[in-house]
Backbone as CSV, one residue per row, in Angstrom:
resi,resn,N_x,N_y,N_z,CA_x,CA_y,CA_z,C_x,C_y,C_z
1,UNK,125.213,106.907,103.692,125.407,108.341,103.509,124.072,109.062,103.585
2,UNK,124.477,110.433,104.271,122.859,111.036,104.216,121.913,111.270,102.935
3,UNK,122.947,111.543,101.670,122.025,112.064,100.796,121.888,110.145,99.760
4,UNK,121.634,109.154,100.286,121.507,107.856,99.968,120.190,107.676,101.141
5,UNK,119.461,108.490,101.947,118.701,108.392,102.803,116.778,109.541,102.189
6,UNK,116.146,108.602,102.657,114.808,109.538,102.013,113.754,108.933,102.913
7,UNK,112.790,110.021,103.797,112.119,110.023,104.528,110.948,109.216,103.740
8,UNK,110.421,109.820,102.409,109.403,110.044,101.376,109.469,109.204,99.994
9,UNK,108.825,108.132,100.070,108.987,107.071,98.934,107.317,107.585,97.861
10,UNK,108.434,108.025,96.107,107.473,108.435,95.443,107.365,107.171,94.080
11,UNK,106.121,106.286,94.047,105.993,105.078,93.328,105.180,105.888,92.512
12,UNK,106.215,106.212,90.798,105.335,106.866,89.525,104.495,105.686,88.773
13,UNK,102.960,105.761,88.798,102.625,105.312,87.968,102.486,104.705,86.286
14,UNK,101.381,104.358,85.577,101.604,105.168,84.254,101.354,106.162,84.039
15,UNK,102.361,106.838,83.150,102.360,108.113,82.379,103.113,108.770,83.653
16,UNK,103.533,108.774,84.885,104.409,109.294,85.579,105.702,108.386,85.459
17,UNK,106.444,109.128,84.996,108.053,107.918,85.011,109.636,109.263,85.490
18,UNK,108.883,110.259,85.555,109.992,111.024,86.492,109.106,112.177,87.373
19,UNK,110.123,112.992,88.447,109.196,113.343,89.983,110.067,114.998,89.328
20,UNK,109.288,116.169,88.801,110.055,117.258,88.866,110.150,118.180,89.985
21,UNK,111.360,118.907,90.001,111.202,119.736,90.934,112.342,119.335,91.669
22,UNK,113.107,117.933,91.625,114.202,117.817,92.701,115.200,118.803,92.554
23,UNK,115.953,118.727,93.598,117.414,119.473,93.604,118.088,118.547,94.256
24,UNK,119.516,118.385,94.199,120.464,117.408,94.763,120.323,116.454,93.990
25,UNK,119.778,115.952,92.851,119.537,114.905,92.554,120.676,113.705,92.406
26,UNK,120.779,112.418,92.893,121.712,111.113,92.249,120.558,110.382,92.112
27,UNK,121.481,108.945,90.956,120.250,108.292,90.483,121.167,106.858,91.973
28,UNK,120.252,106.367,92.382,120.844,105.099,93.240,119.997,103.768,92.822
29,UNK,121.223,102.666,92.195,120.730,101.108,92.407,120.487,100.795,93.701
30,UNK,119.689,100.083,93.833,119.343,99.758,95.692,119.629,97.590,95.502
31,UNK,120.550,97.388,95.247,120.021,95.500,95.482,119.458,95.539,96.638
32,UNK,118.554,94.405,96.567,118.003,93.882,97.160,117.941,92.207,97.412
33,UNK,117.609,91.629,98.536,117.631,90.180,98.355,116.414,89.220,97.566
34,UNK,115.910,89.960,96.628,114.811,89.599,96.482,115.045,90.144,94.835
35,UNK,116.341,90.248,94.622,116.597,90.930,92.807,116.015,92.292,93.342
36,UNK,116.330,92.764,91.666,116.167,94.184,91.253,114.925,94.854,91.588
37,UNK,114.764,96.231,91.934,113.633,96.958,92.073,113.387,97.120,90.624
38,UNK,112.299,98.115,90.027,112.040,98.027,88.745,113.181,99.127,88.258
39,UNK,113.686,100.103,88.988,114.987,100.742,88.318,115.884,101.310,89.679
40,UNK,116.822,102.235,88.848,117.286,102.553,89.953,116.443,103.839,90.681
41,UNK,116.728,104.125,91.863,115.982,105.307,92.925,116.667,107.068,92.347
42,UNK,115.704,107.542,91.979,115.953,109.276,91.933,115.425,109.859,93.411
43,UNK,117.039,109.922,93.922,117.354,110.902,95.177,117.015,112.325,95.065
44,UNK,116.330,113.057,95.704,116.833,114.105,96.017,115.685,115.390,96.908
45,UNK,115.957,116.403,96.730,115.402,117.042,97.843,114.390,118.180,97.244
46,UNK,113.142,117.896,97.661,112.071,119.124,97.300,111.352,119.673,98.901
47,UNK,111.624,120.406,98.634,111.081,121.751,99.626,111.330,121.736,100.552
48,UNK,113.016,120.945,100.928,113.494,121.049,101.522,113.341,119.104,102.636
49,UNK,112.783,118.260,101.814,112.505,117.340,102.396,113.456,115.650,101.195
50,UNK,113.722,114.997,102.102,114.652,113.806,100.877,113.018,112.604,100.383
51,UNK,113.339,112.586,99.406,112.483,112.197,98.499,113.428,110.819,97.777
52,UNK,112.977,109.758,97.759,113.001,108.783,96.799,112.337,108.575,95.644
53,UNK,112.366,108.323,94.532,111.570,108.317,93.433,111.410,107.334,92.463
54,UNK,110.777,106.472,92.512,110.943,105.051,91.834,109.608,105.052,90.364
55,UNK,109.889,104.945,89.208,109.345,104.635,88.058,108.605,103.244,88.042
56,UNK,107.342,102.946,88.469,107.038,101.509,88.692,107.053,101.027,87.704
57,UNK,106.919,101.467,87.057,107.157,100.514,85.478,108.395,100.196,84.696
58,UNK,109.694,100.838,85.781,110.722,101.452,84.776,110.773,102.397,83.515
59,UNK,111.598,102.837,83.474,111.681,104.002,82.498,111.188,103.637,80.949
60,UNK,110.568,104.137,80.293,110.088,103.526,79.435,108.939,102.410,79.344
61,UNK,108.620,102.511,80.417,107.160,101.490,80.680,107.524,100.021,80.145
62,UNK,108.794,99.251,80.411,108.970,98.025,80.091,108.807,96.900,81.171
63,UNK,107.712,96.890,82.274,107.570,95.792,83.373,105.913,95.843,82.920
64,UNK,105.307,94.558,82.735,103.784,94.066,83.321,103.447,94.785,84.485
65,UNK,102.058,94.514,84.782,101.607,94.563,86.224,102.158,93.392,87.322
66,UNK,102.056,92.146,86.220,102.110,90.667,86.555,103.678,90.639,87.005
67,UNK,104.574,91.210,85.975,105.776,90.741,86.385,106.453,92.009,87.142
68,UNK,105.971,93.451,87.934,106.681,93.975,88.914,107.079,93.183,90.271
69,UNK,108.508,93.567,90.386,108.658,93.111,91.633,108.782,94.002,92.925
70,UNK,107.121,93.287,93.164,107.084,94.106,94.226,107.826,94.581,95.250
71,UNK,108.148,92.976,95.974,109.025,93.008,97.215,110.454,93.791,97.244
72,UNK,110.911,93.941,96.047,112.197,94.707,96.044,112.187,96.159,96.030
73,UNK,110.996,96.319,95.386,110.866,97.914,95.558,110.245,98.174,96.620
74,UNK,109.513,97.923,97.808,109.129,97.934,98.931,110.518,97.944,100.047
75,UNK,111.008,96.848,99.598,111.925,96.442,100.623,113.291,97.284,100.507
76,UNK,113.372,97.963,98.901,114.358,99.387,98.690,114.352,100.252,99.579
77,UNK,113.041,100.234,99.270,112.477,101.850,100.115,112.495,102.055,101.309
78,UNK,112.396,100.701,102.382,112.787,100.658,103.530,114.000,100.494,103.920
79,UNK,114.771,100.417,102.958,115.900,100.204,103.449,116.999,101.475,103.309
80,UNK,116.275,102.303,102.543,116.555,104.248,102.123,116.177,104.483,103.324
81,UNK,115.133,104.387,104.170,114.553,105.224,105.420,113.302,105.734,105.066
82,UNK,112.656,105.168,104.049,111.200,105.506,103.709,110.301,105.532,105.052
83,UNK,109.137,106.270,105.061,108.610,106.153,106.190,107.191,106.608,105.797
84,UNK,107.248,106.999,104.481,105.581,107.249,103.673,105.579,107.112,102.369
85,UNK,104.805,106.489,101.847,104.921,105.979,100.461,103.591,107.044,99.642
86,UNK,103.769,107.343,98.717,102.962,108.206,98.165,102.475,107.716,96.391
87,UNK,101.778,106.893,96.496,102.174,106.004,94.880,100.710,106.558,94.291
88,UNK,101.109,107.072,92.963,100.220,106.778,91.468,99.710,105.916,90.505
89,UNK,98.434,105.652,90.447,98.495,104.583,89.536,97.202,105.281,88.584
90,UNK,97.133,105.017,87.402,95.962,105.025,86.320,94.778,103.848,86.460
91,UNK,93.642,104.227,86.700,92.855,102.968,87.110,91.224,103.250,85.908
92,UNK,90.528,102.476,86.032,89.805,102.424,85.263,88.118,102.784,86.143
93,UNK,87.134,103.500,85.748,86.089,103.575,86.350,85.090,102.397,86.270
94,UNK,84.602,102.236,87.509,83.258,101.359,87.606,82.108,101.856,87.841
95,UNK,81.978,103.418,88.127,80.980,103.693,88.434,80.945,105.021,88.047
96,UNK,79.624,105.836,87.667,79.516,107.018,86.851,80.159,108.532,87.601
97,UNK,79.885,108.107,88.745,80.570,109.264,89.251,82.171,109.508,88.978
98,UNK,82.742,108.503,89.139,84.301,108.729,88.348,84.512,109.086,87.244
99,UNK,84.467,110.216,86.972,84.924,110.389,85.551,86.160,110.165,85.270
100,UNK,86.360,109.911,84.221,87.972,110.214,83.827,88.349,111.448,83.900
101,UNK,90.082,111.604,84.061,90.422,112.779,84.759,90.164,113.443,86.204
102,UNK,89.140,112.833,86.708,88.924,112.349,88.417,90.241,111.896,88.914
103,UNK,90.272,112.582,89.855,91.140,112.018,90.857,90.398,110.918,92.389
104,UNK,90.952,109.795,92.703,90.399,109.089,93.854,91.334,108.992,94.780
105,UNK,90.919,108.677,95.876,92.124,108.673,96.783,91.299,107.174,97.741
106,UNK,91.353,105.880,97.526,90.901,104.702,97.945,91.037,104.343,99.336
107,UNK,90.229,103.768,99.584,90.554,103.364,101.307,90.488,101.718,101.251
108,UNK,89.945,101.232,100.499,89.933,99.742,100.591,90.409,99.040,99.252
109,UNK,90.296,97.798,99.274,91.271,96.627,98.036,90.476,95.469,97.857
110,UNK,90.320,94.717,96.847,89.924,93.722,96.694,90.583,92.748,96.047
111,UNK,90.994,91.605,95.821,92.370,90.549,95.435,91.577,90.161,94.081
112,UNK,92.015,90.513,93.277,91.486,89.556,91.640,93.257,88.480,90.927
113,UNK,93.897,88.878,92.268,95.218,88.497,91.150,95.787,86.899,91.714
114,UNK,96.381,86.266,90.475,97.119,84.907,90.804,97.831,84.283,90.515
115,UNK,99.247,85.273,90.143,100.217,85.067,90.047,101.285,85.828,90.848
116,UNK,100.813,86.386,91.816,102.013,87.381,92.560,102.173,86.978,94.179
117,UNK,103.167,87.503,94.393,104.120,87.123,95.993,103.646,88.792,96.727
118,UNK,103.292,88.688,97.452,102.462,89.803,98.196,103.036,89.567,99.868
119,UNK,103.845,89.156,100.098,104.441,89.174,101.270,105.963,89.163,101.473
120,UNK,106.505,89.222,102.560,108.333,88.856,103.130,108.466,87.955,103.777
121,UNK,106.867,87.646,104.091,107.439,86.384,104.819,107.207,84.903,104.553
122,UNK,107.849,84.117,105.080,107.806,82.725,104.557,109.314,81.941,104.629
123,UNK,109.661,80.770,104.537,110.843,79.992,104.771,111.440,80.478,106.127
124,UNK,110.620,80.080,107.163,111.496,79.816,108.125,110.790,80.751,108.964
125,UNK,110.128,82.210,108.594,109.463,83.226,109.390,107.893,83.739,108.970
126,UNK,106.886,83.567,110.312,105.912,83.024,109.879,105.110,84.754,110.380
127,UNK,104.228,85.493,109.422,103.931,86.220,110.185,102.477,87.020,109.246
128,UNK,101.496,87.302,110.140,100.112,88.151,109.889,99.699,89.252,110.170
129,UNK,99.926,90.623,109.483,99.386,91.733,110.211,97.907,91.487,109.764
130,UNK,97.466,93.259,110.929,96.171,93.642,110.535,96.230,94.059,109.047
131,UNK,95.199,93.458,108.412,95.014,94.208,107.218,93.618,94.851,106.954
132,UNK,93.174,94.975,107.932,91.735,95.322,107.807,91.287,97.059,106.947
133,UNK,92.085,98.052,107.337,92.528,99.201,106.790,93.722,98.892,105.923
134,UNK,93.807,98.925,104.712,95.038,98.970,104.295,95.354,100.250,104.046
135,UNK,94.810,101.285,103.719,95.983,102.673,103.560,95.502,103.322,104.532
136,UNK,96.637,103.790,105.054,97.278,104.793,106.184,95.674,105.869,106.647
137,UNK,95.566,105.891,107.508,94.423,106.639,107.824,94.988,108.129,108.021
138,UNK,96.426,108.197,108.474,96.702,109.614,108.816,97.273,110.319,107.118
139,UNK,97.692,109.583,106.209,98.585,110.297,105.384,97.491,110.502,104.053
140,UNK,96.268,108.938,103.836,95.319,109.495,102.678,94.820,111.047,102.633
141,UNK,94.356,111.328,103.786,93.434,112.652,104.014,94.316,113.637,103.113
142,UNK,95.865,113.406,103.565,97.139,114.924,103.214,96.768,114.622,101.680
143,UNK,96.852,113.287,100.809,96.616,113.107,100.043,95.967,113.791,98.625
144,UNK,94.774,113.541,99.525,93.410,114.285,99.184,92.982,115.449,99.034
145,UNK,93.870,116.032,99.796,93.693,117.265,100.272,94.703,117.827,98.895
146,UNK,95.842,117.914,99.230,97.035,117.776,98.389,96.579,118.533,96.776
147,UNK,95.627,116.938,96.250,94.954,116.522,94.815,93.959,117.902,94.747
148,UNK,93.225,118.327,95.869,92.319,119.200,95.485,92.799,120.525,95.110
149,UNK,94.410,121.076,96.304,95.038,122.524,96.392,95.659,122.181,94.877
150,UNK,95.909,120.959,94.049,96.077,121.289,92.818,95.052,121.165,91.558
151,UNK,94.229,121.278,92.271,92.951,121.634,91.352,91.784,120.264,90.501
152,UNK,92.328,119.612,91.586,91.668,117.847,90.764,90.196,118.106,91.244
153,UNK,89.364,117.198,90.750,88.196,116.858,91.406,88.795,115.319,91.939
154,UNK,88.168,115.424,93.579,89.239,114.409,94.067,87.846,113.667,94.842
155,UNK,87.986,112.772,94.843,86.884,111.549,95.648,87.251,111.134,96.420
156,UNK,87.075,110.954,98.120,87.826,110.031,98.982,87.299,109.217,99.469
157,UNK,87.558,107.957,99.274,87.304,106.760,99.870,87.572,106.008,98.400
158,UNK,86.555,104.647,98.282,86.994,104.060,97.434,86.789,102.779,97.223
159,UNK,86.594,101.292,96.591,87.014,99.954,96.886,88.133,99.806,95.509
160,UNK,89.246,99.633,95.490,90.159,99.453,93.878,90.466,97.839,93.929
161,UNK,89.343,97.534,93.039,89.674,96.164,92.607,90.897,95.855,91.630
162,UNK,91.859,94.660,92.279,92.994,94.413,91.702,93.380,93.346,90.656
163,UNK,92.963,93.214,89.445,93.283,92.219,88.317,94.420,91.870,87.838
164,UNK,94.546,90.887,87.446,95.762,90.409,86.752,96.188,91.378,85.804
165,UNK,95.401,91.441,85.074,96.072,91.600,83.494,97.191,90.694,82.888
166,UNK,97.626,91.096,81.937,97.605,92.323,81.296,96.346,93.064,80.504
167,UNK,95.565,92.192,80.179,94.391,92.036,79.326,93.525,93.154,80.292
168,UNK,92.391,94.164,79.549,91.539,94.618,80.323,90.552,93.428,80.087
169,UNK,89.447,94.039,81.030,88.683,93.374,81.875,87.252,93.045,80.410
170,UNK,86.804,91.921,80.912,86.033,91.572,79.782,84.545,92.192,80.647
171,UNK,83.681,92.106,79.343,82.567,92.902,79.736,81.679,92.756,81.296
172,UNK,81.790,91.048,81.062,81.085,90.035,82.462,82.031,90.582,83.575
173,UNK,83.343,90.328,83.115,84.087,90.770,84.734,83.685,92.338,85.250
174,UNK,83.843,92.907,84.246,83.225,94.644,84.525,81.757,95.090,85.249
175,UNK,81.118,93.680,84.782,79.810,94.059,85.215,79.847,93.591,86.540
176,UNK,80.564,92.264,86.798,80.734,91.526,88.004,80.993,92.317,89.072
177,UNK,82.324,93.267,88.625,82.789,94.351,89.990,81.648,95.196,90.251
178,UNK,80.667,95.250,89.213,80.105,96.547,89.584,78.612,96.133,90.252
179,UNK,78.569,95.106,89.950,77.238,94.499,90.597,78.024,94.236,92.579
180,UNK,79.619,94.019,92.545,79.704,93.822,94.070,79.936,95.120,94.602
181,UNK,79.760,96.076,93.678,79.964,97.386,94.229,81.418,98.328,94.711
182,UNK,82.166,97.512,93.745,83.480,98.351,93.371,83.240,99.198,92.441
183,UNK,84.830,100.199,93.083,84.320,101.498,92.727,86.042,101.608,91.097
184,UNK,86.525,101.004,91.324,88.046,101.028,90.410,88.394,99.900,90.081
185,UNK,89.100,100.111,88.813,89.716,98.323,88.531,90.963,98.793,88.192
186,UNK,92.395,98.386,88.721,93.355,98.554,88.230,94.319,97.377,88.505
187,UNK,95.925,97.074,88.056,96.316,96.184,88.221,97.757,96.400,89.213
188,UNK,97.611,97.363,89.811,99.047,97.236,90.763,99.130,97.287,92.172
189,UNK,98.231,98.623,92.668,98.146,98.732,94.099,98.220,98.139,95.060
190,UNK,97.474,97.104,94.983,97.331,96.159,96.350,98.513,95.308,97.022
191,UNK,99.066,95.158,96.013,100.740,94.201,96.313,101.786,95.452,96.924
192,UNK,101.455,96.146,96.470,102.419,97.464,97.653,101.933,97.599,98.713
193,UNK,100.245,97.985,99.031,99.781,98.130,100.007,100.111,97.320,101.249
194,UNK,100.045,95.782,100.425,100.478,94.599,101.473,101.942,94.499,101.974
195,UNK,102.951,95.111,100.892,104.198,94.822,101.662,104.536,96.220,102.152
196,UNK,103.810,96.951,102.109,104.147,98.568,102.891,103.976,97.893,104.072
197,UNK,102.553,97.645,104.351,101.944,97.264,105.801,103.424,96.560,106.474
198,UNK,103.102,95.698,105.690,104.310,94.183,107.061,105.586,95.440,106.773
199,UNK,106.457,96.230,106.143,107.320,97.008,106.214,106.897,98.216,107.237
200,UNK,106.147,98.456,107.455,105.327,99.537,108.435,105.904,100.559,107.890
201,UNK,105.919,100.919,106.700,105.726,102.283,105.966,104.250,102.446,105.802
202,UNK,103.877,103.871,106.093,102.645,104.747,105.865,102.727,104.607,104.331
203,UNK,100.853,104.193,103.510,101.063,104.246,102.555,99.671,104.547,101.707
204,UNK,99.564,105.349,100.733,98.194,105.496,100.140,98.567,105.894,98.877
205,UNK,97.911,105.871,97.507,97.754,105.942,96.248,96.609,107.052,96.075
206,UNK,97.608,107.418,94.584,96.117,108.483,93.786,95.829,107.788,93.007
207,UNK,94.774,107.334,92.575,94.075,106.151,91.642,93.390,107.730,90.691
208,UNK,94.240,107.569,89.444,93.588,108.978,88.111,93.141,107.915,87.113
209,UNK,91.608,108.519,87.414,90.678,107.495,86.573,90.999,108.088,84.470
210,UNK,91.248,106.570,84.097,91.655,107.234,82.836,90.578,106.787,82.059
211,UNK,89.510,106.236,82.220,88.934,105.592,81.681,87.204,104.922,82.675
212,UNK,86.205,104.444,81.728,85.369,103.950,81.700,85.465,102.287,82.529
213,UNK,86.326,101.709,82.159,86.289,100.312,81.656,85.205,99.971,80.368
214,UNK,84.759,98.936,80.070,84.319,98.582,79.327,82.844,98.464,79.435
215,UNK,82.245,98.392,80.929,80.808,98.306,81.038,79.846,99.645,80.613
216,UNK,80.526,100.402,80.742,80.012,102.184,80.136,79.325,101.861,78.736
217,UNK,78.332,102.504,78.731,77.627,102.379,77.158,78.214,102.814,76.342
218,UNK,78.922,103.847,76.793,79.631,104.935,75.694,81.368,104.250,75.675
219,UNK,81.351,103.411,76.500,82.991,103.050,76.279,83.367,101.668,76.552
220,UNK,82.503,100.914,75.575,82.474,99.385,75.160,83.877,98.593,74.972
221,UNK,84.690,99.156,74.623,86.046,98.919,74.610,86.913,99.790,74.993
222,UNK,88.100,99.381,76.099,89.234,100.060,76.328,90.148,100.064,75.668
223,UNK,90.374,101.053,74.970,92.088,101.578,74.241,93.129,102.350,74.809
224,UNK,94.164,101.721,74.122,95.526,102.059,74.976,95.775,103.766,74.083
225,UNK,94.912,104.211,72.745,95.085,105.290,72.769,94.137,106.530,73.523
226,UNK,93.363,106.210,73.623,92.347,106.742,74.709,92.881,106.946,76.078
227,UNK,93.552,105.457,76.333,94.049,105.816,77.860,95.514,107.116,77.754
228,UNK,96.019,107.019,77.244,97.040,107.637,77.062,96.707,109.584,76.607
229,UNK,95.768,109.304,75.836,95.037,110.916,75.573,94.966,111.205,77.483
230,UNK,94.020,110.667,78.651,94.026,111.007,79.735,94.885,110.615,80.482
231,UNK,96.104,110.194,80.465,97.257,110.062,81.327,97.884,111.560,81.048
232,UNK,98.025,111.860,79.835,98.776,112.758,79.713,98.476,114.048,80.554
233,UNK,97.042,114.172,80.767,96.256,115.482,81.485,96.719,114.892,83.170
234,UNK,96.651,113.862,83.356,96.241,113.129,84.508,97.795,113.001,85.080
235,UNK,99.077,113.015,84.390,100.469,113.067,84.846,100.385,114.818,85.354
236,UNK,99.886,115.520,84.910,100.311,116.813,85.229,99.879,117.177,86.887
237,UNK,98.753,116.437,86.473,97.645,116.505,87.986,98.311,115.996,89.114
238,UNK,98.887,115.241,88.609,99.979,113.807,89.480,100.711,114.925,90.237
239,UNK,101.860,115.431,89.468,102.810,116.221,89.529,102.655,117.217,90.670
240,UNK,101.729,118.144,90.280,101.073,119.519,91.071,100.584,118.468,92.336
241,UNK,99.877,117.851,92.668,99.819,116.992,93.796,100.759,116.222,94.551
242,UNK,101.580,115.742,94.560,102.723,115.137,94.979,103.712,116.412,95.089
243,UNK,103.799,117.249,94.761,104.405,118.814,95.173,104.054,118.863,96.497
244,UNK,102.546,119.408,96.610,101.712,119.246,97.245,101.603,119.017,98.768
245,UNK,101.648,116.806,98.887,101.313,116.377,99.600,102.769,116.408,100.601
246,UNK,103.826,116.208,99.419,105.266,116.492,100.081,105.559,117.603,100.991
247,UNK,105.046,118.569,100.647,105.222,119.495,101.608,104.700,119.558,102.776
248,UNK,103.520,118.606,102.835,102.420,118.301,103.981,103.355,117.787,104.830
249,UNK,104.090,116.934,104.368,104.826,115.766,105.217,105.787,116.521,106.041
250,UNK,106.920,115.992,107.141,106.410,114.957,107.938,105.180,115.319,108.400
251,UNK,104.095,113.893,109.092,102.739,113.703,109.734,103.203,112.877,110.947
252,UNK,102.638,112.906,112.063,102.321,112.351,112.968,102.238,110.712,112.758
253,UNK,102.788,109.680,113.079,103.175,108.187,112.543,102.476,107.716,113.897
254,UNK,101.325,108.126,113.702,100.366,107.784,115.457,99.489,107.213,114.763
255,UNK,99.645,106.091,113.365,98.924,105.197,113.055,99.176,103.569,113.178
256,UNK,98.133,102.518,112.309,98.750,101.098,112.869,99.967,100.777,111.833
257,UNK,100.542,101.904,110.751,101.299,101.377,109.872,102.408,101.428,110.608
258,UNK,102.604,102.230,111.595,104.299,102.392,112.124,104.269,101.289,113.093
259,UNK,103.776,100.539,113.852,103.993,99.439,114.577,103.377,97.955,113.971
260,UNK,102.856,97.933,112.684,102.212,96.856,112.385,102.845,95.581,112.921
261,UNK,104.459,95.306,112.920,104.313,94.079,113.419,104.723,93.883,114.650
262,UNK,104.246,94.912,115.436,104.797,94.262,116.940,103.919,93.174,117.888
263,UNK,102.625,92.925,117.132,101.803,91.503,117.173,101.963,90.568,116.385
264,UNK,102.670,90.722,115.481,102.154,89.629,114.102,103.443,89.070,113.759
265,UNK,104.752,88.800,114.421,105.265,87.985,114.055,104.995,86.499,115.330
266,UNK,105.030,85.195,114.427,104.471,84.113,114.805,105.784,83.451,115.377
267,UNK,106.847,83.389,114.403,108.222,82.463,114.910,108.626,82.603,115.643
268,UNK,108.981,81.606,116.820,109.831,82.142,117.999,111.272,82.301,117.652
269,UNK,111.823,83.376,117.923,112.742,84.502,117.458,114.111,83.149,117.316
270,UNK,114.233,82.267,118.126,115.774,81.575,118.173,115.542,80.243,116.889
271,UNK,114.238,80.576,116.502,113.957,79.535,115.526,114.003,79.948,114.206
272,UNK,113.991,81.386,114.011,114.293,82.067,112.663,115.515,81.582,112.279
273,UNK,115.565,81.261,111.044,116.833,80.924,110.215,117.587,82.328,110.215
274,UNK,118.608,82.546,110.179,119.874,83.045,110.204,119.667,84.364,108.735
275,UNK,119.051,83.292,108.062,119.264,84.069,106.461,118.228,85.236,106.442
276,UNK,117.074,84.452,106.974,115.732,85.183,107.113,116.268,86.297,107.637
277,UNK,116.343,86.359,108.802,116.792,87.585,109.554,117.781,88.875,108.674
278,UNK,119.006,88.192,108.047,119.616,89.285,107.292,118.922,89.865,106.508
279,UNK,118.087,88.964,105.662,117.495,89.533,104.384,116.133,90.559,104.879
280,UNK,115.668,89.874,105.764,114.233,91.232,106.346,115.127,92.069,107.625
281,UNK,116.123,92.247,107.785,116.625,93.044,108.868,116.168,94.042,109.043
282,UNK,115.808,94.727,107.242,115.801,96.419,107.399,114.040,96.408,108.132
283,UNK,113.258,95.225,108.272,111.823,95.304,108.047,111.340,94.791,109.867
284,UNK,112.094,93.709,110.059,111.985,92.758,111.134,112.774,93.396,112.284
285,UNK,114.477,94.143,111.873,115.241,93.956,112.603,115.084,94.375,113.934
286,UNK,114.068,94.946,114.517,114.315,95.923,115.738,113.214,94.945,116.446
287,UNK,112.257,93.946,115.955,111.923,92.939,116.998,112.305,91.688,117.038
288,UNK,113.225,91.214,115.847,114.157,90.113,115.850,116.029,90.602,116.201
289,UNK,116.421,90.785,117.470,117.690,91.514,117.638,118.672,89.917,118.421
């Protein structure tokens, strides 16, 4: 059905767990073959454009970093008709110029994590995109732009180093990122980034610095009431921006996210298992037919 369809996939961080402003709204379960997304999808239409709206944490902030599943909420969203992903996350500063309450808009990733599934493919279908750029070169800029017409101080570019957690980062690891010259430490981004790509949804994050980390002289320890004093400023910012960038949209899909895998699948097509194919149809289907 059309209004079960959304151009515009919105992934709420912390302290974002609903998207205001819709009209039309239904709430939609999406299964997936891969289990549950973290809730169900808030449909509906702002400024005249269909919008998906997913709570990454679920409502009430009851999922880890460790235990989101990624692949289902990726693989939701493509299967709504997503075609740009627009995700929030709260991240922590490594370097003085970020203040908290800063807005960033990242261009690069670094892997700290080792317990998560960061791909679709595997059993039976073998496949490698480019990952050399991971966010969207055409849609960060709208981003950015977006963050500033709502009044952020906004930074563009970026490196957002990706940790396990749940635990923040101990003093040595803090110093570690910052001696390799990362610029963010947070724990979610990068596992979307990776299954946007192989999904060839356009995709970039506002990284709202809530915090120091721990290497700051002045902010030796991270607290969850501290962080939460700047989420609360930092959801509003969210809000007025994602208004914003939505309206920017549609963009020109004259990047490598809309064709990523028309090199990078490896299996020869009559050798894919049967199952494979149903379950990545919405992702694979138009070069596995």
């Amino acid at each position: 059905m059309a209004d079960e369809r959304a151009q515009i996939g919105i992934i709420g961080g912390s302290g974002l767990y609903e998207m205001e402003g819709l009209t039309d709204v239904r709430e939609v379960a999406v299964p997936t073959p891969f289990g549950d997304p973290s809730d169900a999808f808030v449909l509906g239409t702002l400024d005249g454009k269909r919008v998906a709206f997913l709570p990454r944490h679920g409502r009430g902030h009851r999922i880890l970093p460790s235990e989101l599943n990624f692949r289902a909420n990726i693989w939701a969203l493509k299967s709504l008709g997503v075609e740009w992903i627009l995700s929030v996350s709260a991240v922590g500063s490594l370097q003085e110029k970020y203040v908290p309450g800063h807005v960033v808009v990242p261009d690069q990733f670094v892997d700290r994590t080792t317990r998560r599934v960061s791909t679709f493919f595997g059993e039976g279908l073998v496949g490698h995109v480019a990952f050399a750029h991971p966010i969207c070169r055409r849609l960060a800029p709208v981003f950015a732009q977006a963050a500033r017409d709502a009044g952020a101080t906004v930074h563009e570019r970026g490196t957002y180093v990706c940790m396990e957690g749940p635990q923040f980062s101990t003093y040595a690891e803090s110093q570690l990122y910052r001696s390799w010259g990362m610029d963010l430490v947070g724990m979610t981004n990068l596992q979307e980034a990776k299954l946007a790509r192989e999904a060839e949804i356009c995709y970039s994050t506002l990284a709202l610095v809530t915090d120091y980390d721990c290497w700051h002289p002045d902010h030796d320890a991270v607290t969850v009431d501290a962080v939460l004093a700047i989420l609360k400023q930092n959801a509003e910012t969210a809000k007025r921006t994602l208004a914003n960038a939505v309206r920017r949209l549609p963009i020109a899909r004259d990047c490598e996210c809309e064709s990523a895998l028309r090199y990078a699948l490896m299996t020869r097509p009559d050798l894919v298992p049967e199952a494979r194919k149903r379950d990545l149809a919405p992702i694979v289907g138009r070069y596995l037919k």
